[in-house]
Steps between C-alpha positions, in 0.01 A plus 500: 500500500749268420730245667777787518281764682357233747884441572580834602215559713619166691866705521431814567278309797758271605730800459284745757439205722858431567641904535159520770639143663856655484390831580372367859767267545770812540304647797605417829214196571349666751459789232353268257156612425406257184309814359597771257579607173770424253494680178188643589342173497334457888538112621396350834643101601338561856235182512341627783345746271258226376204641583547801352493330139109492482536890536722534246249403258228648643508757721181779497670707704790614262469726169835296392500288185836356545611443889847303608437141486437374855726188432757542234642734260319765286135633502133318546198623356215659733232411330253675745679805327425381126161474594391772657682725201352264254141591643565883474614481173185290347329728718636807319469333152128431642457871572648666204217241281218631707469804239497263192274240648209787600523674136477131336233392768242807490176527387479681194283862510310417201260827510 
């Protein structure tokens, strides 16, 4: 990645940031939520959401890999999520060995 990408990334965040900011600022303020979307992208400037950042990150509850930031703009992780599919997937690879590790394991019939 060079100097060039990292300097779009920065625009096209700056860029989202302001149309969200903007985006808020044309509702009547007692409209103003501070959470949406804008191009698709979700964002949330609410700071009383605070709390809600640990569950972003990891919540057990949710199936979701990517879930609306809890402060910000864009998508966190829920690395509860990655886990638990992470598990069934060595699990699976586990299984589907099981075969291969009893034919390579057994004792030979030698009669």
């Amino acid at each position: 990645m060079g100097n060039g990408f990292s300097w779009f990334i920065v625009g096209v965040a700056t860029g989202l940031t302001a149309a969200a900011i903007s985006q808020e600022l044309e509702k009547a303020p007692n409209e103003r939520t501070w959470k949406g979307k804008v191009a698709g992208v979700p964002y949330n400037f609410r700071l009383n959401e605070w709390p809600n950042v640990a569950t972003e990150y990891w919540n057990p509850d949710s199936d979701r890999i990517l879930s609306p930031h809890a402060i910000g703009l864009g998508w966190g992780v829920n690395f509860a999520a990655v886990a638990r599919r992470a598990q069934a997937a060595i699990a699976m690879i586990e299984a589907s060995l099981e075969p291969r590790n009893e034919r390579l394991t057994s004792p030979v019939d030698e009669s």
